[in-house]
N, C-alpha and C positions, 0 to 999 in steps of 0.2 A: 504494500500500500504506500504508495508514492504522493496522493494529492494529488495527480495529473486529473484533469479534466476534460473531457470529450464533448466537445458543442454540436450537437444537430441544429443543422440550419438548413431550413426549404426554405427558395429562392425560385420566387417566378417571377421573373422581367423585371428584377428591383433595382433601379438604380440606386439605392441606399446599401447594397451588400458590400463596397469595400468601406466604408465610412464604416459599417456595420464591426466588419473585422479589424479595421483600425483602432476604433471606440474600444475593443475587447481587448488585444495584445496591450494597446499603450497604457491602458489604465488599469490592466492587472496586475497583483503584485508579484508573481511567479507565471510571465509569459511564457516560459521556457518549458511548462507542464501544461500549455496548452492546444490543445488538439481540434482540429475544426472536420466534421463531415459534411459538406454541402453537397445540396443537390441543387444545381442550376439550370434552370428552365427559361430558356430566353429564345426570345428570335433571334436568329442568326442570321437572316437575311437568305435561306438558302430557297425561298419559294417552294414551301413541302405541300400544298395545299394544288392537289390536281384544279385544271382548268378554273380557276381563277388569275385573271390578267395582272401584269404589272407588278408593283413591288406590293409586297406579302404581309410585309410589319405593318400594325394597326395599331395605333392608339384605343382606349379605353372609348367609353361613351363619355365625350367631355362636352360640357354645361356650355354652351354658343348662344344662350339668351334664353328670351320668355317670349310664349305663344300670347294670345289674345288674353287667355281665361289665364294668362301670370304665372303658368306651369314651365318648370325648362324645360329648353328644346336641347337635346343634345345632337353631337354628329361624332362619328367612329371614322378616323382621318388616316392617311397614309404616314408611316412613322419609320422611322434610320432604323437599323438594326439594332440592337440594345448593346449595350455597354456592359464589358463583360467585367465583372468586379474582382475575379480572382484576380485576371491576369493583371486588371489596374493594384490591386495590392502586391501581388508576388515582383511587381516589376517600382515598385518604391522604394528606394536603398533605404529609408529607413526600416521597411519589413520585408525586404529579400530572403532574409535568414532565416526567417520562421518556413517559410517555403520550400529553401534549401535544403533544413532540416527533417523537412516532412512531416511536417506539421499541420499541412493545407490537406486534406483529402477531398477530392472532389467528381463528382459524376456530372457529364454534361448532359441536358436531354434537350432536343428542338422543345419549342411550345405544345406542338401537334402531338406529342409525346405522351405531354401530363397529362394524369391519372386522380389528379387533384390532390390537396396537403396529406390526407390519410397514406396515401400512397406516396410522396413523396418522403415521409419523415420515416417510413415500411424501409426504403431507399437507405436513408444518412444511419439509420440505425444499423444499418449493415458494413459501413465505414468504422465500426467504433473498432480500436483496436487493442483492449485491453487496460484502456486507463482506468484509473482508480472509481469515478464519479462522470454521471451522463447527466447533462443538458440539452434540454430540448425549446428553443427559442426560432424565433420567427428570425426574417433577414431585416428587417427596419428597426435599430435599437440603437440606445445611447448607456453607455456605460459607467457606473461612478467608481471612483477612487478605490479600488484595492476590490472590487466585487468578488472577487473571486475567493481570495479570503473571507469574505464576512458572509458570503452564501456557505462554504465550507464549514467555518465555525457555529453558524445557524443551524445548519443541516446536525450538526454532534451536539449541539445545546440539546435537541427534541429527544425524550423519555424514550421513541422508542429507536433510536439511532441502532443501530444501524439498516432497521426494515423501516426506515421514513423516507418522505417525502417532501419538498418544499416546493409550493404553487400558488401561485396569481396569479392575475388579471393585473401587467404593472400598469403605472399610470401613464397617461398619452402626453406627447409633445407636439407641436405643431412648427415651431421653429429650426430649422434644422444645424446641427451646432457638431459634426462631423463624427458622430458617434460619441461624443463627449457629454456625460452629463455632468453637469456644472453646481446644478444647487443642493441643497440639503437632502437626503433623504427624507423621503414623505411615512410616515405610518404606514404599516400595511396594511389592506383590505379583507378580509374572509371570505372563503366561498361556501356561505352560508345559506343562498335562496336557489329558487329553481323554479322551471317551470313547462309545461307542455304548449311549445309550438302552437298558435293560431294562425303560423301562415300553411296556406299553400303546400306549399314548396318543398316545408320542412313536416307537415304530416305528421305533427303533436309527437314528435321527438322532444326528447328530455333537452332541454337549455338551464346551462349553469350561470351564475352569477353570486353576488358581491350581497355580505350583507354589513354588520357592523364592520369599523376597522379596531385596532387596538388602540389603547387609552394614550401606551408608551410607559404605563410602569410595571407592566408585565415581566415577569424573570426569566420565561421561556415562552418558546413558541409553545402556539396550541393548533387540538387537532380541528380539521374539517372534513367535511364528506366527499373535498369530488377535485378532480385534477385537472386544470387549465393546459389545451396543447400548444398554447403561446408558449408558456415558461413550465417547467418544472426540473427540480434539481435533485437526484438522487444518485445511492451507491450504485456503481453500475450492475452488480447483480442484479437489479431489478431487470435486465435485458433477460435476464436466463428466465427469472420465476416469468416476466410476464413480457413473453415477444412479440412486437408486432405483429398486426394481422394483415397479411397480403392480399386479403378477399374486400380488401373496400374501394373499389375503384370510384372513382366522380363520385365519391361523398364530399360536401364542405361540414355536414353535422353530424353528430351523431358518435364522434371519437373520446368526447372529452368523459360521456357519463361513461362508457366500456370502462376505459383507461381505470376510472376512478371506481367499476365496478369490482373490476380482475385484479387490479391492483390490492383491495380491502380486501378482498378475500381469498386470495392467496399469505395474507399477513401481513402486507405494508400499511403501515399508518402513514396519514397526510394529515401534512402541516402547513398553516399560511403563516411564512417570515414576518417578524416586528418589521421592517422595514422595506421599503422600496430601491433598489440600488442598481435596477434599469430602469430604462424609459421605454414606452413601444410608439411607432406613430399609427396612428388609427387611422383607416383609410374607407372612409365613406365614398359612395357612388359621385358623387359628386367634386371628388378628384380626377375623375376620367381616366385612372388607371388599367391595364387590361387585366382580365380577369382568366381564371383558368378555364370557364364555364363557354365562353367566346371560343376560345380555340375551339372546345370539342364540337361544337355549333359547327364549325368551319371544317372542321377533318370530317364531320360525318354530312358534310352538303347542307345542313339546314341552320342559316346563322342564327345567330341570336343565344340567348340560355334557354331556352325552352326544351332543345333534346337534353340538354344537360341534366336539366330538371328531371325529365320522364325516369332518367336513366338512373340518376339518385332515390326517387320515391322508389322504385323496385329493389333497389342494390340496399338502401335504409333500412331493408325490413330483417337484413342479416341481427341488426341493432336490435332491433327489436324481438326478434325471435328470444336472444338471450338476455335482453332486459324482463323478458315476460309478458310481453302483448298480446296475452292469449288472444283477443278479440278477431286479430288478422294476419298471428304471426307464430303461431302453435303448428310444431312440425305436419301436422297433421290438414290444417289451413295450408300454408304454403303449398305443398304435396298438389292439393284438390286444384291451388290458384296455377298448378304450374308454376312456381319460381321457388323450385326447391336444389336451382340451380346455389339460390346464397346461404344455404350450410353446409359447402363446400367446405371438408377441413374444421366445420367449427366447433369440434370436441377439442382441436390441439392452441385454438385460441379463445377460451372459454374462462370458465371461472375456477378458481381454486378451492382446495378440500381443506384452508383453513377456516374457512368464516364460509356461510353461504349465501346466495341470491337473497334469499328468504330476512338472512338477519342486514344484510345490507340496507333492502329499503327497508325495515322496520327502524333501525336507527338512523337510516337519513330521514324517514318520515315522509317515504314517496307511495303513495297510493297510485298503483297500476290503472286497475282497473276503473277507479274514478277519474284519471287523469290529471291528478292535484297534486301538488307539492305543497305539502303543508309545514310551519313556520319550526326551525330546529333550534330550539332553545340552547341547547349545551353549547351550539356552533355559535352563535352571537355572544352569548355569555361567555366564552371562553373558559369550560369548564371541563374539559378534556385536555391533559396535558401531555 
């Protein structure tokens, strides 16, 4: 046990990935234990999109004004090939070396590739190579002063170190400051609420969220019920007890309550950090950024996100099968609906024989079959340590 750290990072078309990896080496205090598995998904300009004319790279849906009735009007515009962020870091004499050393691990995929984040972070997790402790963070962050020490030391403060976990929801930035975060650490947040999906889209899937934060005079972290796949910080054994699942292709939802189901009940406790000591930038529609859901619109002939969608509401119900949806999602159901294509493999990506389904939602206090997430006292109160 070294202290080396292992960063998964999924990276679609982000021009914030070298700032990203800058922010991380310069502001850690032991760079030289840190290890990066990126997966990067970018346009490369190489036109993979049969019979479609012209140049291939797209912008986002960006905001070009308002219609009559004061709605914006967007337009999806012709855009350079993306900026590739490794090679802008590895080719920086100040961070050559980290490179040299092998320290960068990286997979490249076209756009037309992605599989969406479930699947890409399936990818970086297969990069790790033995270090001590896995991270798992988005590619848009700013970093504070010694982070990596004080997630480490966070991480061995919690009761149940070494099967713990540290996750949030960090707080957003909007100004971009080169991977650098500059102010105070803010309180951290708990992922203490939840709730079932009234969109569409998402098809009363479990969504996690934030409920009290800490006071600040707390002596250790405390526990919560569910794991953020923005950030989460633990020993890396957790790779072994609980491996990624390769069967979720074009999901965006639906990873965070598994994670935090298989995770509990195989024996890991989660914990939300006193403190905040990244930054994330938060990317509403209304940045015009391109999205993973666009490509698959465009590799499979029909633009837009709508085949994306279709192709998520059926692939989601793997989620649901082993959260417990009996209503539409009981091996038995699937079978009859025909799509018993998605429990492919899912005894070997399942839940563990230390804790079971059963005591997990009784102590998160998630009612299935009602479809309610009701209020979890002990996770606000902070009375699981």
């Amino acid at each position: 046990d070294d202290d080396s750290i292992f960063v998964s990072l999924a990276s679609f078309r982000d021009a914030l990935l070298c700032d990203t990896l800058k922010g991380a080496f310069d502001q850690a205090k032991h760079p030289d234990k840190l290890y990066i598995g990126a997966i990067v998904q970018n346009c490369f300009g190489l036109n993979p999109y049969p019979g479609e004319p012209g140049v291939q790279c797209r912008t986002g849906a960006q905001v070009v004004g308002k219609d009559k009735n004061g709605h914006d009007r967007t337009k999806v515009s012709d855009a350079p090939a993306d900026r590739n962020g490794i090679a802008e870091f590895c080719e920086s004499a100040e961070h050559k070396r980290y490179c040299d050393a092998g320290q960068i691990r990286v997979l490249y995929l076209h756009e037309n590739e992605s599989l969406g984040p479930a699947m890409a972070r399936y990818y970086a997790s297969k990069l790790w190579g033995g270090e001590s402790y896995f991270m798992q963070v988005d590619s848009h962050l700013e970093f504070y002063t010694h982070w990596d020490d004080l997630y480490t030391n966070e991480l061995k403060s919690a009761n149940s170190f070494p099967k713990a976990i540290l996750s949030s929801y960090p707080p957003g930035f909007n100004v971009e400051n080169g991977g650098i975060l500059e102010n105070n650490p803010t309180p951290g947040a708990r992922l203490c609420t939840c709730e079932f999906s009234t969109s569409d889209v998402e098809e009363k899937i479990i969504r996690i969220n934030t409920g009290l934060g800490y006071r600040g005079n707390e002596e250790q972290p405390t526990q919560i019920p569910f794991i953020a796949a923005g950030f989460f910080f633990t020993p890396a054994g957790f790779l072994v007890d609980v491996p990624f699942d390769p069967y979720m292709p074009w999901c965006f939802m639906g990873e965070e309550i598994m994670l935090s189901m298989r995770a509990w009940t195989h024996g890991w406790d989660i914990y939300a950090p006193r403190k905040n000591w990244i930054a994330h930038q938060y990317r509403p529609g209304r940045m015009g950024l391109p999205k993973f859901w666009g490509s698959v619109g465009r590799l499979f002939g029909r633009p837009g996100p709508g085949f994306s969608n279709q192709l998520q509401k059926r692939l989601i119900k793997r989620v649901k099968h082993l959260v417990g949806y009996n209503d539409c999602c009981s091996r038995e159901k699937l079978i009859e609906d025909g799509d018993e294509l998605v429990l492919m493999d899912v005894e070997h990506y399942g839940f563990g024989d230390v804790r079971s389904r059963e005591e997990y939602l009784a102590w998160a206090n998630i009612d299935v079959d009602k479809k309610r997430c009701n209020n979890i006292k002990w996770c606000n109160n902070g009375d699981l340590l």
